[in-house]
N, C-alpha and C positions, 0 to 999 in steps of 0.2 A: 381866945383863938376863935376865928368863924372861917365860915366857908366863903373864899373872893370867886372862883371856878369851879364847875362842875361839868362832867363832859361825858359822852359814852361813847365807846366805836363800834357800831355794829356790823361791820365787816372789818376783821381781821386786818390789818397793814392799812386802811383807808383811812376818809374824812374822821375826825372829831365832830361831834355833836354838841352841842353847847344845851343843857337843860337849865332849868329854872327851878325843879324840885324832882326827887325819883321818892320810890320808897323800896326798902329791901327786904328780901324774907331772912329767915335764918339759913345761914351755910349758904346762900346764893350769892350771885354777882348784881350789879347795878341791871335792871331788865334793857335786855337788847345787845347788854354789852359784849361784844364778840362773837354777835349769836349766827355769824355767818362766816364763811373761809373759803379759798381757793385751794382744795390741796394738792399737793404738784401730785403729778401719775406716777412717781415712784415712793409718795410717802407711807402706803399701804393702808391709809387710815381707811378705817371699818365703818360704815355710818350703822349698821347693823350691830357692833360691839364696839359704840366707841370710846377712845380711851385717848389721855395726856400722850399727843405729840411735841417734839421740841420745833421752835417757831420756822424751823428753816427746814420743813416738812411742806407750810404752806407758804404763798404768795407774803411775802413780810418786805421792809423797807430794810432790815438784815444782809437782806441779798438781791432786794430789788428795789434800788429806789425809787425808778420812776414811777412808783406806785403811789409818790408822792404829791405828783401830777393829777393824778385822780380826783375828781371829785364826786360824793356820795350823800343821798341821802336818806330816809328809811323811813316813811309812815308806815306803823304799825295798823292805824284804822283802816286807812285804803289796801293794807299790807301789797304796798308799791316800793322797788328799792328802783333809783335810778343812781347810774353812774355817768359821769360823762368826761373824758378823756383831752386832751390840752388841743387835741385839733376840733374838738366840735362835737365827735362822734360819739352818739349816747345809747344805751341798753336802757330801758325801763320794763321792768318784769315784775313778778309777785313771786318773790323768794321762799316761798315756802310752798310751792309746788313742785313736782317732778319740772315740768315744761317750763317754767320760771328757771329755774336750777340751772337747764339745762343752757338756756338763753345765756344768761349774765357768764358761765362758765366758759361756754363759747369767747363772746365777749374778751372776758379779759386773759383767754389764753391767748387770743390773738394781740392784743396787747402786750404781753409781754415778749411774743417774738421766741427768742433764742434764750429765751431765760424760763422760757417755759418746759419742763420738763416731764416729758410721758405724755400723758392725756391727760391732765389736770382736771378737775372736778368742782366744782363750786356746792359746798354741803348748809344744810341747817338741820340739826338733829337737837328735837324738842327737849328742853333740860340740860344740853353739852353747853357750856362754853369755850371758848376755843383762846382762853388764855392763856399765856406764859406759863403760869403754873398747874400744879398738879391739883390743886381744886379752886371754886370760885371763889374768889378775891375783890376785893376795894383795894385800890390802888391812891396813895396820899402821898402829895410832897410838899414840902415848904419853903412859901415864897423867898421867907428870906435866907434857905440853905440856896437857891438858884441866884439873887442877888449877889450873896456872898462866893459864889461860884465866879460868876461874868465878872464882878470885881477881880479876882485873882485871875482871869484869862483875857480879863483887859476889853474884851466882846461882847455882845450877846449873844445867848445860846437860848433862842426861845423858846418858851414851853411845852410848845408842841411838836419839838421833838423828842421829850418826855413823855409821851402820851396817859399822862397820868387822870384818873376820873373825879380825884377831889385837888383842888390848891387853895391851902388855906392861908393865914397870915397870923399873926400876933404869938408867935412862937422863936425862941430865940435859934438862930443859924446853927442846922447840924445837932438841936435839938431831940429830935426826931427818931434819931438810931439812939437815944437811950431808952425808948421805948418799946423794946422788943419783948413780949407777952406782955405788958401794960394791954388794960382797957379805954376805949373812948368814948366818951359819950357823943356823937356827931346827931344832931337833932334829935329826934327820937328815937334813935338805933344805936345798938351797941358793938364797938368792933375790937376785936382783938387782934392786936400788933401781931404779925409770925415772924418776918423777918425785911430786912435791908432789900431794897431794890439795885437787883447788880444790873450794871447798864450794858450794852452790847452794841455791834456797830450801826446799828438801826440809829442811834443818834446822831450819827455823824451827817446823815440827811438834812439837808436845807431845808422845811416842811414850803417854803415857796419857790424855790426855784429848783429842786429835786436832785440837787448836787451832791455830792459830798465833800463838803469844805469845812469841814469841824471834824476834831476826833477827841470828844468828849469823852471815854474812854480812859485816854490817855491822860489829858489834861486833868481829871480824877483823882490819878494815881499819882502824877507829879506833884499836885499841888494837897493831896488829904492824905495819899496812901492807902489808899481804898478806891473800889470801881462802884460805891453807891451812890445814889440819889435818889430820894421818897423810900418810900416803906409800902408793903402786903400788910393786910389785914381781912380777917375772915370776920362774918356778920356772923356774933352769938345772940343778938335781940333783934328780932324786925323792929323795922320801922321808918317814918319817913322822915328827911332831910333834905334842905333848900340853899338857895343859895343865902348869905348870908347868918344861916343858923350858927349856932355856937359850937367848937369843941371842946369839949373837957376831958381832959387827964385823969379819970376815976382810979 
């Protein structure tokens, strides 16, 4: 098995990032990945205590697609995030300031309109990730469980509306979910499998034209009987992995 994609979203519901190599510590996320959010004004999230909200707390393609519309990007050096919006209109701030924060939240409450709800807030709180789950996670799926998917729906259902941060290949279709507390070896880090990734309506979004004209989901269930695709795994070995590294099944 190796790695064909590798990707991060540093802002929650936005662009993908396409890397070339990361490296991870133990028990952390791929660096950057999620390390930013919009949370709506009545999700009460604490930046002062923060803790696991469920994704329809903040700005997510869940309940707001045209987030899909967005596009994002994030140097860490210049620590510059820019966003810019389908008619033109773009924020560029330094996210990890108060005035930065305050900018881009702006921003994309205006953005969202009537989907914005309370005073919405755009956060970065040093060490949170703002993933799906209750801790940080690497996120893996298999190219040919998604092959074997669009075969049985007759479409393509492209990967990035999976928003997954590794796609690998050379594993047999639906593989994958036998590997629930198995170990991997992914370059030079080791990840242990937790669990199935359950899918939500966040994938029914067109990642280019911000629709919803799929409901993967559904098609899931009729066609496996089950709502997963890719697998969680938490990092028990630092270390770094690239694109085209190996996976092994330890």
């Amino acid at each position: 098995m190796r790695i064909e994609y590798l990707y991060r979203y540093p802002v929650k519901g936005l662009t993908a990032e396409a890397l070339e190599q990361t490296e991870v510590e133990e028990g952390g996320a791929i660096p950057w990945d999620r390390a930013f959010a919009l949370a709506q004004g009545d999700a009460g999230f604490d930046p002062a205590n923060p803790g696991f909200l469920p994704k329809w707390n903040f700005m997510c393609q869940m309940k707001n697609a045209r987030a899909a519309l967005l596009f994002s990007v994030f140097d860490p050096k210049a620590r510059r995030l820019t966003i810019r919006a389908p008619d033109g209109a773009t924020v560029e701030a330094n996210p990890l300031t108060e005035m930065g924060q305050t900018e881009i939240g702006a921003f994309l409450t205006d953005y969202l309109g009537e989907e914005a709800r309370g005073q919405p807030r755009f956060h970065h709180v040093p060490g949170h990730v703002f993933c799906d789950q209750k801790r940080p996670v690497v996120s893996l799926n298999n190219l040919a469980s998604l092959r074997d998917f669009e075969s049985k729906v007759g479409g393509r259902r492209h990967r990035r509306r999976f928003r997954a941060n590794v796609w690998f290949s050379g594993a047999p279709a639906w593989a994958e979910r036998e590997w629930i507390g198995r170990e991997l070896q992914v370059g030079g880090a080791v990840l242990r499998v937790l669990k199935g990734t359950t899918r939500c309506p966040a994938t029914e979004v067109n990642p280019v034209t911000g629709e919803r004209d799929a409901d993967p989901v559904r098609e899931l269930r009729q066609h496996y009987g089950h709502v997963e695709l890719g697998i969680h795994a938490e990092v028990v070995q630092g270390g770094r992995f690239a694109m085209g590294d190996a996976i092994e099944l330890l």
